[in-house]
C-alpha positions, 0 to 999 in steps of 0.5 A: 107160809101166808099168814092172810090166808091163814087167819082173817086179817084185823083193821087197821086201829089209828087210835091205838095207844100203848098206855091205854090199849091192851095190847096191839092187836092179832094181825092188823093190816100195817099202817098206811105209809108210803114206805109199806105202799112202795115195798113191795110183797112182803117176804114170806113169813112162817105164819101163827103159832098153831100148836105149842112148840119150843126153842132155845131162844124167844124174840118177841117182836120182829121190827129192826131189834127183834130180827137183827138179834136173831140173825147174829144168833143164827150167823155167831153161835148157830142158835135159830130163834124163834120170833113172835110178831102180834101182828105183821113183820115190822108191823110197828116202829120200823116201818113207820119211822123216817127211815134216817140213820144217824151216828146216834142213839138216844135223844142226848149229845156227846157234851151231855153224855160227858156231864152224865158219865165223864170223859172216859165212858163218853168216849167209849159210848162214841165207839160203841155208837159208831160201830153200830153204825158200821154194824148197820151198813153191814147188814145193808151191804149183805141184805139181799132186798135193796133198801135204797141207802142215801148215803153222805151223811147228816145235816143238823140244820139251825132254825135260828141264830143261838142255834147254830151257836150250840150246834157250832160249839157241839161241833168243835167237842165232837171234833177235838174230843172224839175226833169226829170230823163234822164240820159247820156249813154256812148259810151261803154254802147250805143254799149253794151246795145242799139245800136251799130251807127258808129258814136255815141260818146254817148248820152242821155236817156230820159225815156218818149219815144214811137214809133208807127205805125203812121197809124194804130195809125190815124185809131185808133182814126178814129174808135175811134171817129166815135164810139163817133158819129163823122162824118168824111167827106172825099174828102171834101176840105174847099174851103172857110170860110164865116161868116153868122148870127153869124155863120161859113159857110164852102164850099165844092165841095159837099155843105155847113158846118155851124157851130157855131164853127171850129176848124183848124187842117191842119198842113203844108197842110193848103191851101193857103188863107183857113184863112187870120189868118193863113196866112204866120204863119207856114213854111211848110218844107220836111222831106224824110223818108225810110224804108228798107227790114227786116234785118235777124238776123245776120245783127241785130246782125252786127248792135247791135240793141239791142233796139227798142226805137225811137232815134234821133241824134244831127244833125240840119237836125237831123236823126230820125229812129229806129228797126221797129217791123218786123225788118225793119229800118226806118230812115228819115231826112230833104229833098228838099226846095220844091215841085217840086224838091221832087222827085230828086233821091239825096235826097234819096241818101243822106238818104241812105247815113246817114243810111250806114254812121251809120250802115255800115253793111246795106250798099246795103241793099234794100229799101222798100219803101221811102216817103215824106211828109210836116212838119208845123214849127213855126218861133219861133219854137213852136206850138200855141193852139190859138183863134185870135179873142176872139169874135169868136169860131175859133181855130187853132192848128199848128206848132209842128215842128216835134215833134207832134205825141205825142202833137197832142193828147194834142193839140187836147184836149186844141182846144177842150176845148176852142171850148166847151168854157171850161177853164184849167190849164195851159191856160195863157200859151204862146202857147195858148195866142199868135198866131203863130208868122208871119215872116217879110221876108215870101216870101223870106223865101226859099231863106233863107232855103238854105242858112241856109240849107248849113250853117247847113250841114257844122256845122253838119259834122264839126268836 
């Protein structure tokens, strides 16, 4: 079913805040990202609710999670969910991101997960994070839409000296104690082999790192799980939970979901008041993200690109970007502290900054296409896979920080697995028995953002 032919199609809102706006609107068009541009038509979806109906499993939301979680229902345990989008699929976070998947989840390294939880449950985390690695280049490999993986690896690159530092030292503990070969890259061998950046002094190599299309990569799994039998209900916002006969009752503009069990998958679009469970547990922040016209071969050659792994750098309000397939740069970075300001022309100035600061022969160059989009940040900085009630079947999957291209696959198969009252290894660890941390401060946190955001940028840039 066409869902535009079926419902008039709502404006694309650029001032769009979740801790201002009720909610993320009822078919809005997608944000204006090359990745939505270059996709294609979207895969066929089943359209609004339009009457109440039932089904054993609810998954609000349809980026990455939310479809990765009904296709491991659908593939494990034969239980075909039900998926309700407010607007179109991937509408949020998954079409927006930088389309990097990394051997991580959560803005914390391994040292700090050491200090955090000690050895034994850091070195348990490791395996559970690189098996959602693998998780994800499953689903890849099996995805019956091409999302143009660029595999090889990640490249942490240092901006300065005392940098390097750090990152060498994080090298030698992921080597030595979780036996995670990366490896340090000298200035020398970064300009000679990988890229030529103005501004690197070195970096480090992981081995475990793949870029992706990230929209094809959602209509893939889109297809993918509509295949399996799932039913994909866009223009279909959850207006409110209500607990029924021992059931979930879910409403919408068009009628009624009831289901045994829901699964939430709404990363930092989760409408204000959606579950009082979630409430002021995740930090929604602004990433901004351009991509510019094709280089030619010479301006390739001016910038040393010699490589089209997914690299990031050392920043705080780090840098990510990489060679795009057709030739394009991608680069993205923090943005503005909220919605209303999101569309001032400085914060895209200061992304054409950075990418001219790193590569000076692309000074002037045209860009393309430029966006926005909400990242879902934990106060503690790392995601929860979590059921706040253990007499419920409600469960939550959010706060990746960033890093949830790859996870999110994973994450989808745990919330699928406790939704199919199913148990697994790994299952006592910290991520999936303690919820998202709240923060004692909530409505000041953005008085705090800017605060830490100019602490951040003076750090940054200090040499």
């Amino acid at each position: 079913m066409n869902v535009h032919a079926a419902l008039p199609s709502a404006a694309y809102d650029p001032h769009y805040d979740p801790l201002v706006s009720e909610g993320p609107g009822r078919n809005r068009q997608y944000a204006p990202t090359y990745w939505i541009a270059s996709a294609g038509t979207p895969p066929e979806d089943d359209g609004p609710i339009v009457a109440d109906t039932a089904a054993d499993v609810a998954i609000i939301g349809s980026g990455y999670t939310g479809l990765a979680c009904a296709i491991f229902l659908a593939r494990e345990y034969g239980i075909k969910a039900v998926i309700l989008e407010a607007n179109r699929v991937a509408w949020g976070c998954s079409t927006r991101n930088g389309g990097q998947a990394q051997n991580a989840s959560g803005r914390l390294t391994r040292s700090q997960w050491i200090k955090r939880w000690g050895l034994d449950v850091a070195r348990r985390m490791h395996a559970e994070v690189t098996e959602g690695f693998e998780t994800f280049e499953e689903l890849v490999r099996t995805s019956p839409i091409d999302c143009e993986p660029q595999r090889g690896g990640h490249l942490y690159v240092a901006h300065r000296q005392r940098n390097l530092e750090t990152i060498a030292a994080e090298s030698k503990v992921l080597n030595d104690v979780f036996g995670y070969a990366t490896r340090v890259v000298s200035r020398q061998e970064l300009r000679h082999d990988f890229v030529d950046e103005a501004e690197a002094v070195g970096a480090v190599h992981e081995p475990l790192g793949t870029g992706v299309h990230p929209a094809k990569l959602a209509f893939g799994y889109l297809r993918m799980a509509r295949e399996l039998g799932v039913r994909v209900h866009t223009a279909s916002p959850v207006l409110g939970i209500e607990q029924r006969d021992g059931a979930f009752v879910l409403r919408t503009p068009g009628g009624t979901v009831k289901a045994n069990s829901v699964g939430i998958a709404t990363g930092a679009y989760t409408s204000l008041g959606l579950t009082s469970a979630l409430t002021g547990r995740c930090m929604p922040i602004l990433s901004n993200s351009l991509v510019t016209r094709p280089l030619a071969r010479a301006e390739i050659d001016a910038t040393g690109f010699r490589t089209r792994q997914v690299i990031t750098d050392t920043r705080t309000l780090r840098f990510y970007y990489r060679l795009l397939p057709d030739n394009r740069v991608q680069i993205g970075s923090r943005s503005a502290i909220t919605g209303a300001d999101a569309a001032g022309d400085h914060h895209l100035q200061l992304l054409i900054h950075g990418l001219h600061r790193k590569f000076p022969p692309l000074k002037g160059i045209e860009i393309d296409y430029s966006w926005w989009g909400w990242v879902d940040v934990s106060h503690d900085m790392m995601p929860r896979i979590f059921r706040p009630d253990p007499k419920q079947k409600l469960v939550y999957a959010l706060g990746y920080g960033g890093n949830g291209v790859s996870y999110s696959a994973q994450a989808g198969r745990r919330m699928a697995q406790m939704l199919a009252g199913k148990t697994f290894p790994g299952q006592d660890l910290p991520i999936f028995t303690s919820p998202l941390p709240t923060h004692p401060f909530a409505p000041f946190r953005r008085i705090g953002q800017r605060m830490l955001y100019r602490w951040y940028h003076l750090r940054d840039e200090a040499r």
